[in-house]
N, C-alpha and C positions, 0 to 999 in steps of 0.2 A: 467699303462694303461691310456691311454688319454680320455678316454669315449666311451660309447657305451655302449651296452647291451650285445653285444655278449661275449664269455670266450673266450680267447687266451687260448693254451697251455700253460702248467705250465712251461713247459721247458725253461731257458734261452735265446733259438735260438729257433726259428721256422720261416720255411719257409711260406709266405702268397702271396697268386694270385697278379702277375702282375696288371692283370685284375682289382683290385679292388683299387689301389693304388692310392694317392695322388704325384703330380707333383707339386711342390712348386717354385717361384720365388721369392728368395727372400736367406735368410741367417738363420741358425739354429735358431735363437731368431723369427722369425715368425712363426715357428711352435707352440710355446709356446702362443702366439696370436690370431691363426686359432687357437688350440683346446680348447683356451678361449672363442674362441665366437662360438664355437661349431661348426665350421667349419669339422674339421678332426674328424671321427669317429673313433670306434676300427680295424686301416688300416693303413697299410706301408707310411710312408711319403720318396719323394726321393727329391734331392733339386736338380732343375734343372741345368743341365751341368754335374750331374754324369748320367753313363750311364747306359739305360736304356734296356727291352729287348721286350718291348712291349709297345701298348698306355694304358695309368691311366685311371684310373674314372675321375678323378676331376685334375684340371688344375688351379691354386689358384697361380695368380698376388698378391703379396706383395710390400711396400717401404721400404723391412730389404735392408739387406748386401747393406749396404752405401758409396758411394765413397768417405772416409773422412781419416785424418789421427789419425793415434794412439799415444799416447804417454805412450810406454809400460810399463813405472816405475811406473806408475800410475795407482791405484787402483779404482780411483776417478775421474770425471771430465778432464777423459783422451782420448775425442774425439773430432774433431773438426765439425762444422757444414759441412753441405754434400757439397762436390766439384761439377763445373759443371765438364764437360767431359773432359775437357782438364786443368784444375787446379789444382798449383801447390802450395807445401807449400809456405808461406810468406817465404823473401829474407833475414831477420829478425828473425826469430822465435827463442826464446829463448830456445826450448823442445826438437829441433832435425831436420833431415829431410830437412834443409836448402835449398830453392828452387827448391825443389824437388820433386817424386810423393809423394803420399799419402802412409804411411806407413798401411801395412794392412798384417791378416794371415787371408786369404780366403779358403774356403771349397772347392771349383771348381773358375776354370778361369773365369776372372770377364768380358769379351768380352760376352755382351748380357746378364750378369745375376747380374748386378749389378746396383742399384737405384743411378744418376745421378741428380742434380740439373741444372735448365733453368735458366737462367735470360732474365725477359722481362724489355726494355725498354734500354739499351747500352749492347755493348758487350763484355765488360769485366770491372769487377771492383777488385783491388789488393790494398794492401798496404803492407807497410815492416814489421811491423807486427802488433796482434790486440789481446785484452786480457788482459791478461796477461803471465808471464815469469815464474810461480809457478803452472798455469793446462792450460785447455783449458778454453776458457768461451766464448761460441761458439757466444754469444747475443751481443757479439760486433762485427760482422759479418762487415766489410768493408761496404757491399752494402746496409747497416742500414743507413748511410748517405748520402744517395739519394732517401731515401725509400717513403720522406714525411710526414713522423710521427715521430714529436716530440717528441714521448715516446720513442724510440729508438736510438743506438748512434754506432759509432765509436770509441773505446779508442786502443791509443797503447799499444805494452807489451811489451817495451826495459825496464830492470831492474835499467838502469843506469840513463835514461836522456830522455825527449821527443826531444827533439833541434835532425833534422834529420831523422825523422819519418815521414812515410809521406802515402799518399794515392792516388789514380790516377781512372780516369775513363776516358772508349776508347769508345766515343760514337756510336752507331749503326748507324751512318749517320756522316757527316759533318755536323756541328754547325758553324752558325756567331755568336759570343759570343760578350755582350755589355762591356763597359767598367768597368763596377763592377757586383757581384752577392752576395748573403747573404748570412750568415753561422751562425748559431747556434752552440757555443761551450759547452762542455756537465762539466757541474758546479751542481755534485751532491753532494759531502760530501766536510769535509773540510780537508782530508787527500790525494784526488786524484790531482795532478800538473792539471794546466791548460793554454792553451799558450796564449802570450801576443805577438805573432809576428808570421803572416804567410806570409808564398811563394805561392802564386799560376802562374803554368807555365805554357805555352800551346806551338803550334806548332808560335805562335808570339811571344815568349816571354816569360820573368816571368819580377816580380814586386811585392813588398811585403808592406805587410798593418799592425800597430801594433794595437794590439785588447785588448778589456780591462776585466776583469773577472765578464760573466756573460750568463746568458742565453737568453738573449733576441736577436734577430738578429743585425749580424752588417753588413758592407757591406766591400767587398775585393774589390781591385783594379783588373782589370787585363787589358790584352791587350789586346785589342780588335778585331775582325776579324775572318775568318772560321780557326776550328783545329777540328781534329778529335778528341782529347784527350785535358785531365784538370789534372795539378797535384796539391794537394793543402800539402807544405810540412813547418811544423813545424822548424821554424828557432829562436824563442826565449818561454823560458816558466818561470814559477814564480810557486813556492809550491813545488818545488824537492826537492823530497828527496828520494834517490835507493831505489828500493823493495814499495816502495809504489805505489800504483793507477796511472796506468801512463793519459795523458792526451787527448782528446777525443773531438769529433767532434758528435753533434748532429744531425742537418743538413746542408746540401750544396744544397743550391736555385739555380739553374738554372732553364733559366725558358724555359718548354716544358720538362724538365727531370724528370723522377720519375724510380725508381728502384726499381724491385723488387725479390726475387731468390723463 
């Protein structure tokens, strides 16, 4: 029993009033939630999108059943941070799922009943992949490098090699971009690669800048003039070694940019 004062029947099955029912948005794991915070009483929960045959009591908006992918082999740190509405696995992903939707077993059809990610400030941010290639590790989330906070990063998850990994952002407007912008490369342990040579490309162009190993900002060349989009792609790196920590981007300065999901 979830709580409450009242007795259910003892019986296995028992029928209880439409009437008195919880309407849930959200995914079986926020039941567990509601009737933590004492939300749901001793009363039918139904999770919305199955059907129904009357109006609930109570109507309880959740952020469960997440638009994100699975990776089913995985017992552990086998989800990814939440998709916006129309995102697709990395083109890269080492887990599965290759460009693809989001791998997911849903209780009801996910059209309206399923918690979506926003991004404020461009409108889309991708890379080929992030992580790592052994689980998910949602905190290197792409849009962490444009986020403005240095506590947060970018890293790739190719198994083999950073050199071709890369990252892109499609800004919510056209930008005139100056001739250079800063980047913070993310120089945490002394087991993770870190690049020593980026591409950054736009709709004028690419041009590439070699970088040296450290955290404090440097500056990329680019081409200068309006694009809609920035790719900034790993074309040389130092500390490789397969299976280890791949290599990672803290921040990306442009200036008037800040991202956040």
């Amino acid at each position: 029993m979830l709580g409450g004062a009242a007795q259910r029947p003892s019986s296995p099955v028992a029928a209880l009033p439409v009437s008195s029912a919880a309407l849930v948005n959200g995914g079986p794991d926020s039941l567990l939630q509601l009737a933590g915070q004492g939300i749901l009483g001793d009363q039918a929960a139904v999770i919305a999108g199955d059907p129904t045959a009357g109006s609930p009591a109570l109507w309880a908006v959740t952020d469960g059943q997440r638009r994100q992918d699975t990776a089913f082999g995985l017992i552990n740190s086998n989800t990814s941070y939440t998709y916006t509405a129309n995102e697709t696995n990395p083109v890269d992903e080492s887990l599965g799922g290759v460009g693809g939707p989001p791998r997911q077993l849903l209780p009801v059809p996910a059209a309206g009943h399923q918690t979506v990610a926003v991004l404020s400030g461009a409108a889309s941010v991708s890379a080929s992949s992030y992580g790592s290639w052994l689980s998910y590790q949602p905190q290197y989330d792409p849009v962490n490098a444009f986020d403005g906070n240095s506590s947060t990063a970018w890293a790739e998850g190719n198994p083999s090699t950073p050199v071709g990994q890369w990252i892109q952002i499609t800004f919510d407007r056209p930008l005139d971009l100056p001739g250079s912008i800063g980047v913070q490369l993310l120089d945490d342990n002394f087991s993770r690669a870190i690049a020593n040579q980026l591409q950054v490309s736009t709709a004028n162009g690419q041009v590439t800048t070699p970088t040296v190993p450290t955290n404090a900002t440097q500056q990329l060349r680019v081409r200068p003039g309006r694009t809609r989009w920035l790719r900034i792609t790993i074309t040389g790196a130092s500390n490789v070694i397969a299976g280890n920590p791949g290599a990672g981007i803290r921040q990306v300065l442009i200036p008037g940019v800040r991202v956040t999901r």
